[in-house]
C-alpha positions as CSV (number, residue, x, y, z in Angstrom):
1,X,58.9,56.3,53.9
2,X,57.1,53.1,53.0
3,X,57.4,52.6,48.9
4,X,54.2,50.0,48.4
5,X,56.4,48.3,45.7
6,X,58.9,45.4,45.6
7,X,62.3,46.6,45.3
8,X,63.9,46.1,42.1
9,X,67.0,43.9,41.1
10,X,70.1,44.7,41.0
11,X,69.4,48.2,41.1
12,X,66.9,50.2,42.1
13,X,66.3,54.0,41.5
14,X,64.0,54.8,44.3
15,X,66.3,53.2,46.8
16,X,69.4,55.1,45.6
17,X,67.7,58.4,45.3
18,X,65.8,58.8,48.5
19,X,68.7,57.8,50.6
20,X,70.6,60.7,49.3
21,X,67.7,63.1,49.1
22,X,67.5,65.5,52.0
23,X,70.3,64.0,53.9
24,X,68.6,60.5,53.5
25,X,65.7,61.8,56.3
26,X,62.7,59.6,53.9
27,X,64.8,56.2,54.6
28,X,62.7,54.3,51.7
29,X,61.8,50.7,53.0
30,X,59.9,48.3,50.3
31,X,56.9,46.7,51.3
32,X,55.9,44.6,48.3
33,X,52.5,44.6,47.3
34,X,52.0,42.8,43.7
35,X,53.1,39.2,43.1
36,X,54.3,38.8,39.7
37,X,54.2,35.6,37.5
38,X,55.5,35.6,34.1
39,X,53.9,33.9,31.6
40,X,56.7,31.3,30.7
41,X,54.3,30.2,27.0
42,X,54.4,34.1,26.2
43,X,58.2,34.4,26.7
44,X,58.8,31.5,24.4
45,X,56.7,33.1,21.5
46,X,59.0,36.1,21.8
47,X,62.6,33.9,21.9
48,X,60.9,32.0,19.0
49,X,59.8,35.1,16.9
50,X,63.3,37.0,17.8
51,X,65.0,34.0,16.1
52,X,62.8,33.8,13.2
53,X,63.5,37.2,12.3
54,X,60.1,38.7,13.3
55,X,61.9,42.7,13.8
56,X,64.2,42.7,11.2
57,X,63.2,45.4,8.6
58,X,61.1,44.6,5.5
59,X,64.1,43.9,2.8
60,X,65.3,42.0,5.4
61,X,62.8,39.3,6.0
62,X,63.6,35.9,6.8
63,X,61.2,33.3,4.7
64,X,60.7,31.7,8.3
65,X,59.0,35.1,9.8
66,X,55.7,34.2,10.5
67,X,55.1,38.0,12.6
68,X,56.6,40.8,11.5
69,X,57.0,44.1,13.7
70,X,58.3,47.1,13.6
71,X,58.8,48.3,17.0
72,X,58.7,47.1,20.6
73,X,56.6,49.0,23.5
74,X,57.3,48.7,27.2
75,X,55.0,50.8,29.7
76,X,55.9,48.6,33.4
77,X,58.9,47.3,34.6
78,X,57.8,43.8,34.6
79,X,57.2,43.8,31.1
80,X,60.7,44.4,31.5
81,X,61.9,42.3,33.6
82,X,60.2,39.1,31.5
83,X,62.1,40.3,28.4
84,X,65.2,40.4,30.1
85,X,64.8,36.8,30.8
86,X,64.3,35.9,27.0
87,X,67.4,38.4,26.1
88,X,69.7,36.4,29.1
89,X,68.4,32.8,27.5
90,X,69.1,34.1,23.7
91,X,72.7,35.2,25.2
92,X,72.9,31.7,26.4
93,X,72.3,29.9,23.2
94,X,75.6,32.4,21.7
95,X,72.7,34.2,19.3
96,X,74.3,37.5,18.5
97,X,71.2,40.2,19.3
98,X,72.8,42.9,16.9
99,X,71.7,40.1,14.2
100,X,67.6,40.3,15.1
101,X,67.1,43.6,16.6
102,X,68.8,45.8,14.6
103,X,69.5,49.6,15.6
104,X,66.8,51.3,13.7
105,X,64.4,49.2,15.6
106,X,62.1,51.4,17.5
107,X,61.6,50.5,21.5
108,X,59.1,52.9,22.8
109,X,59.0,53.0,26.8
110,X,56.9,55.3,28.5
111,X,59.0,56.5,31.7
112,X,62.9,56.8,32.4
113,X,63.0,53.9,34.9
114,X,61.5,51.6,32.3
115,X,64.3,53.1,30.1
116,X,66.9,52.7,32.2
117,X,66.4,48.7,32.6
118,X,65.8,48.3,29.1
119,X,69.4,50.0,28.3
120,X,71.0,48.1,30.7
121,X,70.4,44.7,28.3
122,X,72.9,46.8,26.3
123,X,71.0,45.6,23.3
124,X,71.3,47.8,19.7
125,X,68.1,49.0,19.1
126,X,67.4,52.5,20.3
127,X,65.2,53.0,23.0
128,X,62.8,56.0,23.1
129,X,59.5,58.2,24.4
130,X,61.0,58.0,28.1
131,X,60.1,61.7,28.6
132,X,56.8,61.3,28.0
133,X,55.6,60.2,31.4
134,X,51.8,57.9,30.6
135,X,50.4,56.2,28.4
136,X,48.3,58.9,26.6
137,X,51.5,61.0,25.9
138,X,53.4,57.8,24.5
139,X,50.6,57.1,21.9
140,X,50.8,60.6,20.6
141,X,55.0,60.7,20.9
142,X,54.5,56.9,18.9
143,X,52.1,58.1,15.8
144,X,54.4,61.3,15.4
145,X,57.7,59.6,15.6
146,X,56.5,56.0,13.9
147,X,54.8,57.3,10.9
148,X,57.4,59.4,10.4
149,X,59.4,56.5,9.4
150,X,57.1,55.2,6.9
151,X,56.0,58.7,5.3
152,X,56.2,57.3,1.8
153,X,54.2,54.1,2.5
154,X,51.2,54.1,0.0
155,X,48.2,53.7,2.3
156,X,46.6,50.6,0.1
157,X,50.3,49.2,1.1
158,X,50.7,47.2,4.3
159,X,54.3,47.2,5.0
160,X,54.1,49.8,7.6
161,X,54.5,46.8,10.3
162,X,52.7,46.6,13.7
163,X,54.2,47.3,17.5
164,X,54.6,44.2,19.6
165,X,52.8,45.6,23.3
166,X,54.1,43.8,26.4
167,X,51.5,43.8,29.3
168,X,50.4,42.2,32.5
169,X,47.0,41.1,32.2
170,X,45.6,44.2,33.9
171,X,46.3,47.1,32.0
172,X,44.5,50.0,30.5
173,X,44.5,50.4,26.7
174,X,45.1,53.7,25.8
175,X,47.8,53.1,23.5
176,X,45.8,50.8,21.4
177,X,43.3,52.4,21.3
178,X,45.0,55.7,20.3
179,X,47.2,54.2,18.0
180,X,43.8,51.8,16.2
181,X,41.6,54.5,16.7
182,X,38.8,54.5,13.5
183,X,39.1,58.6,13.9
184,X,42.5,58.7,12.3
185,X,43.3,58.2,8.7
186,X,44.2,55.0,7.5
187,X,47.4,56.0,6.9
188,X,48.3,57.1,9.9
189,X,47.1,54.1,12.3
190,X,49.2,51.8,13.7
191,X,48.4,48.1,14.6
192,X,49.2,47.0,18.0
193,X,49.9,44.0,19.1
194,X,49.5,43.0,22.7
195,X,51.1,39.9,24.4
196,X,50.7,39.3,28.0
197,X,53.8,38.2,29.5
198,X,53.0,38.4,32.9
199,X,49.9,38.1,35.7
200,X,49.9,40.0,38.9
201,X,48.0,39.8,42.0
202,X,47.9,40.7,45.6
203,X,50.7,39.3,47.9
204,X,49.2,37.4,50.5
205,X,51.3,39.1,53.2
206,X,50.6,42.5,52.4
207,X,48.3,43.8,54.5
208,X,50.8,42.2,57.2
209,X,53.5,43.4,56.2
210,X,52.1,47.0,55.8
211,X,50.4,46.9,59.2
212,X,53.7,46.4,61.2
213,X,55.5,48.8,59.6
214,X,52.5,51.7,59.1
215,X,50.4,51.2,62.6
216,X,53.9,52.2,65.1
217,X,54.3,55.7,63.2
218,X,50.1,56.1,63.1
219,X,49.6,55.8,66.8
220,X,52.8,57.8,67.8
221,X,51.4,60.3,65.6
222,X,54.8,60.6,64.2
223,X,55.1,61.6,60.5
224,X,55.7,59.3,57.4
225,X,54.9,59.2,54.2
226,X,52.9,56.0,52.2
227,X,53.8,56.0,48.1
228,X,51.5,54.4,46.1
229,X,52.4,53.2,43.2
230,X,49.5,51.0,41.6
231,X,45.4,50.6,41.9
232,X,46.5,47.1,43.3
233,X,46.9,46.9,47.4
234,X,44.7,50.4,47.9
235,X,42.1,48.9,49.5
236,X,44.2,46.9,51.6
237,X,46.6,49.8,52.7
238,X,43.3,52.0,53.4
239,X,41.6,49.5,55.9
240,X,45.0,49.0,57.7
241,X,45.1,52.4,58.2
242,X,41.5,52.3,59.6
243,X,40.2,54.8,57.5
244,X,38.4,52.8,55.1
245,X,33.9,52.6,56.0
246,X,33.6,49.1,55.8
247,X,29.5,49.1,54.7
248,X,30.2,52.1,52.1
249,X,33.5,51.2,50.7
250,X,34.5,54.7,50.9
251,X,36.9,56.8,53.2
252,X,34.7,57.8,56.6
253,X,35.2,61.6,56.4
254,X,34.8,61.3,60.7
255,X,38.4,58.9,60.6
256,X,40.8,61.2,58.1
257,X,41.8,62.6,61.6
258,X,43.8,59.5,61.4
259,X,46.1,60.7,58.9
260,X,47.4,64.1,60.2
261,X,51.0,62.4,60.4
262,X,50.5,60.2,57.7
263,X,50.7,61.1,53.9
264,X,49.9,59.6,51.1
265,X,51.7,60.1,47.6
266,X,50.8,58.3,44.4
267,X,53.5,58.3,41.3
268,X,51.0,59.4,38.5
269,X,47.6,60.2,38.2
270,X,45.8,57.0,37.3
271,X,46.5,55.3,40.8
272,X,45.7,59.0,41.9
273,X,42.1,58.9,40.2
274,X,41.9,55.1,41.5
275,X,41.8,56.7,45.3
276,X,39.5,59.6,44.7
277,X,37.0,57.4,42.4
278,X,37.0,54.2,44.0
279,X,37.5,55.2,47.6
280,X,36.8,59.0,47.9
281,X,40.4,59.8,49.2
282,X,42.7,62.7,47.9
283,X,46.4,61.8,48.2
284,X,48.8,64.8,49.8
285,X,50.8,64.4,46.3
286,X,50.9,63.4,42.5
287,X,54.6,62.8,40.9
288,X,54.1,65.3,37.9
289,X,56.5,62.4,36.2
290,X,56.6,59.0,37.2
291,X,60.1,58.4,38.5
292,X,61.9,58.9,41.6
293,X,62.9,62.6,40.8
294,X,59.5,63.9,40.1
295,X,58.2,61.9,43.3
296,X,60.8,63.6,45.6
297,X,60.4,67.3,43.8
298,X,56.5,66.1,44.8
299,X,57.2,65.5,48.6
300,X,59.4,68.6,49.0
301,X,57.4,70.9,47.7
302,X,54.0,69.5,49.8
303,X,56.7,70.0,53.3
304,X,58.4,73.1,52.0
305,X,57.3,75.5,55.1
């Protein structure tokens, strides 16, 4: 099983599960596609506005608060991964975290694996919404649960705070959208917030590193399965795989031959749409919910005789 994703750090869920799974026959190897830079100006913002007070609540203000929010969202384990390095430097400088993200704070995630590495920070604020599964489920879990908190604000009164949004500088923008959208009440919108803390682009060894591993099991005609896991490093995985009509941009219908052996699984249905949209290609399987669990329930079912 090649998982087009680099492996995470210390611990990753994918790895753990699929060796177990089955008597470990997938044997997961990582062939990392994106190339991840955090945005080191970003990070500082959000150690700065931490200190300042910007998510304590209301009554609790500090008269050097220049932001104020009420929440935190998190939708990618980067996202993650760059706040962990502004918790670790705040740990560094002895601030006590309990002091500037209190418990009630709200941090909204949108999967379990995101959840799992934000409540490894051991931090006090309660994270939530990882059940939901994408983004449009999250922005519907967020108005219920959020406004609920602020039921008795006046709607001329604007201390119903926004949500800080952590995001690579691709993303899509469902949940502002949803959340800012001009069809709700007034009440019932929340502002968003986004901050880019990372950039991401294609690893220049990719298509490399994907041929030696994929091309063996492709011209044996021995099976193995190829999980997508992003829109990024599709059209490089499809031409190593010599499906991909170079004058059309599309899959040639004559090659798909190719893939007998070889299956394609994506974890959720926006890198699914990506393949059938961009490059006419159906993947063998869709994780119903974007973790290693619903990717392996996924796989098992598609080989279940």
């Amino acid at each position: 099983m090649l998982l087009l994703k680099t492996r995470s750090i210390p611990v990753d869920n994918y790895a753990d599960y699929f060796s177990a799974l089955d008597d470990g026959r997938f044997q997961p190897i990582f062939v990392p596609v994106l190339e991840h830079r955090f945005t080191h100006i970003a990070l500082e913002t959000i150690k700065d506005n931490i200190k300042q007070g910007a998510f304590l609540p209301t009554g609790q203000l500090k008269s050097s608060a220049s932001k104020h929010y009420g929440g935190l969202i998190f939708t990618s384990q980067r996202a993650v991964e760059a706040f962990t390095l502004v918790v670790e430097q705040l740990r560094q400088e002895n601030v006590n975290l309990s002091d500037w993200l209190p418990a009630e704070l709200p941090v909204y995630v949108v999967g379990p694996a995101t959840a799992r590495a934000l409540r490894r920070l051991e931090l006090p604020c309660q994270v939530i919404g990882d059940g939901t599964g994408n983004g449009e489920a999250l922005a519907a879990f967020m108005l219920q649960h959020y406004n609920s908190l602020f039921q008795a604000v006046d709607v001329r009164d604007r201390s119903k705070p926004g949500l800080l949004f952590m995001v690579g500088e691709q993303r899509r923008d469902i949940i502002p959208k949803s959340l800012m959208s001009e069809s709700l009440p007034l009440q019932e919108r929340i502002d968003v917030e986004e901050l880019t803390v990372y950039e991401t682009g294609v690893m220049a060894s990719f298509a490399h590193d994907f041929e030696q591993l994929a091309l063996p099991k492709l011209q044996k005609r021995e099976t193995q399965w190829v999980i997508v896991f992003s829109p990024t490093g599709c059209k490089a995985m499809l031409e190593v795989l010599g499906i991909l009509d170079q004058v059309t941009g599309k899959v040639s219908q004559g090659e798909l031959a190719k893939l007998r052996h070889t299956h394609i699984a994506t974890i959720g249905p926006t890198t699914r749409d990506f393949l059938r949209t961009e490059f006419g290609i159906e993947p063998d399987v869709c994780a119903e919910l974007p973790s290693a669990e619903g990717l392996g329930e996924g796989l098992l079912a598609f080989e279940k005789p």
